[in-house]
C-alpha beads as a LAMMPS data file, in Angstrom:
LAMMPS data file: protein, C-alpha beads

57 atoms
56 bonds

1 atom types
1 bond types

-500.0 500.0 xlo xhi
-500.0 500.0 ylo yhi
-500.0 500.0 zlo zhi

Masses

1 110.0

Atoms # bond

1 1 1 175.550 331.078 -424.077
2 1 1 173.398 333.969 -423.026
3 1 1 169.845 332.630 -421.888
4 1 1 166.953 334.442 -422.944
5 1 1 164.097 336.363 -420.379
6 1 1 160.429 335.154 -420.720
7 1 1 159.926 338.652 -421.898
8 1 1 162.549 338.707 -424.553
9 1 1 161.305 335.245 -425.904
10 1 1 157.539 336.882 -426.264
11 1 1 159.153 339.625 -428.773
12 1 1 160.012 336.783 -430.983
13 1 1 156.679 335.112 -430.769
14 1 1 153.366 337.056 -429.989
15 1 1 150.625 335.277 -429.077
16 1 1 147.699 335.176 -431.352
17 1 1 145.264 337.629 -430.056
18 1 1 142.047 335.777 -430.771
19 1 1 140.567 332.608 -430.085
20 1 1 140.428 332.073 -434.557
21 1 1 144.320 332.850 -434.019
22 1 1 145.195 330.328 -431.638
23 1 1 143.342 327.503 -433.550
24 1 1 144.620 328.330 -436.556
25 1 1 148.007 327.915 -435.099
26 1 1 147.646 324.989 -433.673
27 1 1 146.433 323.558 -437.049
28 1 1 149.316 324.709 -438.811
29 1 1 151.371 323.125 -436.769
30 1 1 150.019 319.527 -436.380
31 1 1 149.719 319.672 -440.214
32 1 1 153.428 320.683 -440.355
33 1 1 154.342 317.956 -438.025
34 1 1 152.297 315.638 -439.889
35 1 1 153.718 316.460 -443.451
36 1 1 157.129 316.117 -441.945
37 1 1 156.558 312.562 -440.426
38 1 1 154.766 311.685 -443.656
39 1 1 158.063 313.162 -445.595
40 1 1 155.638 315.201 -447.830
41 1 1 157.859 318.486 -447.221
42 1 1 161.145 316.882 -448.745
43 1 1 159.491 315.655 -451.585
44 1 1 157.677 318.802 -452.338
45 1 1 161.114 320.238 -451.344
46 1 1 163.027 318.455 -454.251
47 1 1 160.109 319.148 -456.583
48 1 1 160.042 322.855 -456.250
49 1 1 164.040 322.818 -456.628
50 1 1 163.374 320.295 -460.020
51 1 1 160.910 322.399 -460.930
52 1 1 163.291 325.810 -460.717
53 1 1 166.090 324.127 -461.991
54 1 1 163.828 323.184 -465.327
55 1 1 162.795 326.848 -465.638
56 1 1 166.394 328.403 -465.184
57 1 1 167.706 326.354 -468.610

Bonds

1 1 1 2
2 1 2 3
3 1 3 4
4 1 4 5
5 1 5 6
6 1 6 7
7 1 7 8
8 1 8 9
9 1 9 10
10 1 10 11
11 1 11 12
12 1 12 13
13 1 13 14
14 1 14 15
15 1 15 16
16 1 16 17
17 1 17 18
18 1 18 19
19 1 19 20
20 1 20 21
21 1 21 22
22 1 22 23
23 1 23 24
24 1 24 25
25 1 25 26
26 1 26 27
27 1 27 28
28 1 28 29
29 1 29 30
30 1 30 31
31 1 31 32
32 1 32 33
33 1 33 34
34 1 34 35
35 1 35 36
36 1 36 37
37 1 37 38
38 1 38 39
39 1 39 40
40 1 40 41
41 1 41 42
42 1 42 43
43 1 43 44
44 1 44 45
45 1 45 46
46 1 46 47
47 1 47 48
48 1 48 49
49 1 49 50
50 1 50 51
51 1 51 52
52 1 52 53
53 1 53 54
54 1 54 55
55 1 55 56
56 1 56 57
């Protein structure tokens, strides 16, 4: 397996450029971490697919 440069690695993910963009990415991901522990993703998960199978009768 090829490994990856710091450099190449930064292409993929940018840092935010602003102190507002940092913040708000570091909220988004303790939420996400938190919704995943709490299992709310998988629930809303197989709700969205209930919900889209309902609408595709």
């Amino acid at each position: 397996m090829a490994t990856i440069g710091a450099g190449e690695l930064a292409a993929y993910f940018p840092e935010p450029d602003t102190m507002e963009g940092r913040a708000i990415e570091a909220v988004d991901a303790v939420v996400g971490t938190l919704a995943g522990e709490l299992g709310l993703i998988e629930a809303a998960s197989h709700a969205a697919e209930a919900a889209r199978l309902r609408l595709a009768r």
